[in-house]
N, C-alpha and C positions, 0 to 999 in steps of 0.2 A: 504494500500500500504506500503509496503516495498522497504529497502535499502537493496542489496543482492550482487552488483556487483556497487566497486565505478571505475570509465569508466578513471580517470586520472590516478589512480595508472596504471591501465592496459596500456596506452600507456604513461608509463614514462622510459625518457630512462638514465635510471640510473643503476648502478653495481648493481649484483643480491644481495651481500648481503644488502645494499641500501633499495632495491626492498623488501626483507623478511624483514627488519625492517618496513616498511610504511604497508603491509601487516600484522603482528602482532599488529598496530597501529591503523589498522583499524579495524581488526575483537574484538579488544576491543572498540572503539570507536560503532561500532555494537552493543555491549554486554552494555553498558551503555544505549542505547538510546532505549532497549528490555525490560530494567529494571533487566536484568541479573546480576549485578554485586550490591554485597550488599554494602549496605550502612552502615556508621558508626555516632554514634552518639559524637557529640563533651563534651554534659554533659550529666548526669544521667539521668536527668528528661524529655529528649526529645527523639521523633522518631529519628532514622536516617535521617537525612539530608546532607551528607557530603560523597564523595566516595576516595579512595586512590587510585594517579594516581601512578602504578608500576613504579620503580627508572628507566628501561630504557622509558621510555618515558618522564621523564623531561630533560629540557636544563640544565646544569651546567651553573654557571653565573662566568664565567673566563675571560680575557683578552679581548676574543672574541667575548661576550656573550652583550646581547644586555643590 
């Protein structure tokens, strides 16, 4: 079994551009859990264990930021 369709993005009622970012967030969030997205290793002598999450999908840690 498979994740192909997540059911909350679809009834969230948020601005479209909102919407394409949670949508981009997901179909990586998808590509991780496929095993799609490569891994990087921290030192030489190991497998990959570690993935790089792309700069828009982290928080900035500002005034606001938790």
């Amino acid at each position: 079994m498979h994740l192909r369709i997540n059911m909350r993005l679809r009834t969230a009622d948020q601005s479209g551009e909102t919407t394409e970012g949670m949508e981009a967030f997901v179909r990586w969030i998808l590509q991780v859990g496929e095993g799609e997205v490569q891994g990087i290793s921290i030192s030489e002598d190991v497998e990959p264990n570690c993935i790089k999450i792309p700069h828009e999908f982290l928080i900035n840690n500002d005034e606001d930021g938790v």
